[in-house]
Structure formats: C-alpha cells, structure tokens
C-alpha positions in Angstrom: 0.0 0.0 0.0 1.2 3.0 -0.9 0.2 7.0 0.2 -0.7 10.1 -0.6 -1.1 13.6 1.4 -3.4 15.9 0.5 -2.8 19.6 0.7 -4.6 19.8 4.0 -2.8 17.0 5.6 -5.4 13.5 5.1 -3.7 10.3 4.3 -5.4 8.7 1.5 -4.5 4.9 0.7 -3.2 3.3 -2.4 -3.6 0.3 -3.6 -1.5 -1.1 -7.0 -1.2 -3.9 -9.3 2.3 -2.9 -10.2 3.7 -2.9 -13.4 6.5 -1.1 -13.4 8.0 -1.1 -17.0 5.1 0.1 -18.3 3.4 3.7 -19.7 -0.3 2.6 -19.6 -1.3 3.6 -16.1 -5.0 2.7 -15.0 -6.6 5.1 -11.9 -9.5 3.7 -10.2 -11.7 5.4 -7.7 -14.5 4.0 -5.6 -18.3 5.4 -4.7 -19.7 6.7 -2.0 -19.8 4.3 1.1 -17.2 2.1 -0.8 -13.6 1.8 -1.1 -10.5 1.0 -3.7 -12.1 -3.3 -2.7 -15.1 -2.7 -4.9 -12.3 -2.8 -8.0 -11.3 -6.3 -7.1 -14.2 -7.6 -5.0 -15.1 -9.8 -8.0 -12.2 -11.3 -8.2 -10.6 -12.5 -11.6 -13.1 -10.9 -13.8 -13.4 -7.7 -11.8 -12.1 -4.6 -13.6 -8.8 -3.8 -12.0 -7.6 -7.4 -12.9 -8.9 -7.1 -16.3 -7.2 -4.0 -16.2 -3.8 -5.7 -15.7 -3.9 -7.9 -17.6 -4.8 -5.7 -20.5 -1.3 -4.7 -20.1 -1.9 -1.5 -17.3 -0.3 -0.5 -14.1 -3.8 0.2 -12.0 -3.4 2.0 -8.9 -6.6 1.8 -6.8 -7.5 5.1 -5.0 -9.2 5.7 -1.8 -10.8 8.7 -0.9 -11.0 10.5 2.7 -13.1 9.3 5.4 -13.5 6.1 4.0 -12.4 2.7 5.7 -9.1 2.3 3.9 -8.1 6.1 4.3 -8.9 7.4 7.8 -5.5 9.0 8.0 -4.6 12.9 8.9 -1.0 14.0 9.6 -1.8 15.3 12.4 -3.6 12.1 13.9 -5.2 12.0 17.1 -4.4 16.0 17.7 -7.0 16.9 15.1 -10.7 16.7 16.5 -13.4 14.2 15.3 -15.6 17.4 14.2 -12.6 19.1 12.5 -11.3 15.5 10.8 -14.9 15.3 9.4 -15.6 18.8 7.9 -14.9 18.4 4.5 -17.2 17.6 1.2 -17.0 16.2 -2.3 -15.2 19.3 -3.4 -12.1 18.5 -1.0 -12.3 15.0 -3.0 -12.4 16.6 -6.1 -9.9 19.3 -5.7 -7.5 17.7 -3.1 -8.2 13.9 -3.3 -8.3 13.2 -7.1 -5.2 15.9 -7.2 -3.0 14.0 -4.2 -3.7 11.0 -5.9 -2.8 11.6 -9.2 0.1 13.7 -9.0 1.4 10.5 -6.7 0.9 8.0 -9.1 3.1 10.4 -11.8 5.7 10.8 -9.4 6.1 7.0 -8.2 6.0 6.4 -12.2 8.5 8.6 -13.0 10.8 7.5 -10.8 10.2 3.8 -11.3 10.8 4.8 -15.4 13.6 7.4 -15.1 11.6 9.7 -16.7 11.5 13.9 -16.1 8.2 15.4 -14.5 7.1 18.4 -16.6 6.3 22.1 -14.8 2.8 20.4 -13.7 4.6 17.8 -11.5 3.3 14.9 -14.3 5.2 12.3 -16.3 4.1 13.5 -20.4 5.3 10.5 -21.0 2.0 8.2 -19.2 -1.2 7.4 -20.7 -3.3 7.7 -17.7 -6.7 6.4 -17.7 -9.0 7.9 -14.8 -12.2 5.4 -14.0 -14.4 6.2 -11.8 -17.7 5.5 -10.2 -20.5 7.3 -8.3 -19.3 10.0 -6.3 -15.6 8.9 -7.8 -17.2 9.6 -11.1 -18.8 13.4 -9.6 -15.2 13.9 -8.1 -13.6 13.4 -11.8 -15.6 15.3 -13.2 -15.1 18.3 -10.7 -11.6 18.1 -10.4 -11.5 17.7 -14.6 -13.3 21.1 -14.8 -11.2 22.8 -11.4 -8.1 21.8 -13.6 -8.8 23.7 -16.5 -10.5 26.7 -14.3 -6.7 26.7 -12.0 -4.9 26.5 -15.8 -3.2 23.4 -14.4 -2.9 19.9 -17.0 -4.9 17.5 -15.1 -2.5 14.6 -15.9 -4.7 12.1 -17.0 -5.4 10.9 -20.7 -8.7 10.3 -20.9 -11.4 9.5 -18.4 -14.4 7.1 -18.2 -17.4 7.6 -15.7 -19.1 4.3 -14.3 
C-alpha cells in the first residue's frame, strides 16, 4: 500500500497492481460508502484485474473518510468534528489531485523519466475510472483543472 497527502494534511491509501515497465497507467476510484475493494471484490473478472492484464499498471485510489483512508497528519491532535468537515469538493480538488500527481511521481521515478512544470510524467497514458461519487469527483476536479490553468494529468477519463 502506498500513500498520498493531501494539501490539508489526510492520508489517503493506495492500492497497486504494479507494473513497473510500463506507460499505460490505470486510476480507479470507488463510490460513496465504498472503497478501492469494490475494484477487485469480484475477483478474476473484476475490472482492475482485467485491467492488468490488459497490459496497465492500475493503482486503486481511496478517498477520505472512508475505511481504507482514515488517516490525517496530524492524527489524534486533530478533533473528530474538525477531521470530518470536509465535502465532495475537497475529493475533487484535493483527493483526485494528491492521488494523481502520486501516481506520476512513483511512475517517474520507477521509469527514469522527467516530470514536466505540472509535477506529471508527459510521457504516461493515464486512464481515470471512476464511479458514483468517484465519477462526480472526476468530473469536478477535470473542470477545477482547467479553471486553475493546471494539466490535469490524466489521458482520458471514463465515468461508471
């Protein structure tokens, strides 16, 4: 399992199917009341799997608050009520952002490629899947990317 930190200090979870070597990167992130499980639950046919063995390194996202991602750097020093207070925009704009600009850095590193200006790998095809509120989060931090003038770093994106 890997992390990310968001801007205002949560500790999301990251689950992989790692292939290193490659540039075809898959993202996956989970609905409301779910978590990065849902893309495996199924087993060999669920999507992640298919996913890999399509040829993709699929990195399995969790948002905030969620089972899998209950984490805040400042741990037990930040209060329930104040760990709680955020909404679908701080998944959109911090969540979706933390974990995509960790995936290009991990990948860049593992291929000894440059990040661009962006903090992103030009060299990935990133897809972004997503469902539920995953899918309302891509689609907010899609359009808050090109409101902030910042690439969003994926390729292409598909809403489940």
């Amino acid at each position: 399992t890997l992390h990310a930190v968001t801007p205002d200090g949560y500790v999301l979870a990251i689950d992989r199917l790692v292939r290193r070597r490659t540039r075809r990167v898959a993202i996956m992130l989970h609905g409301v009341f779910d978590s990065a499980f849902a893309w495996v639950a199924s087993g060999p046919s669920s999507l992640a799997f298919r996913a890999y063995d399509a040829g993709f390194d699929v990195w399995l996202g969790n948002f905030r608050g969620g089972q899998a991602s209950m984490g805040h750097v400042r741990g037990s020093a930040l209060a329930p009520h104040e760990y709680w207070d955020f909404t679908l925009d701080d998944h959109a704009t911090h969540d979706v952002r933390a974990l995509v600009d960790r995936m290009h850095a991990v990948k860049a590193a593992e291929l000894g490629a440059p990040l661009d200006a962006d903090g992103h790998c030009a060299t990935l095809d990133v897809a972004l899947l997503s469902h539920s509120m995953g899918g309302a989060a891509t689609i907010m931090f899609l359009v808050r990317s090109g409101c902030d003038g910042r690439a969003p770093g994926v390729s292409r994106a598909r809403l489940l």
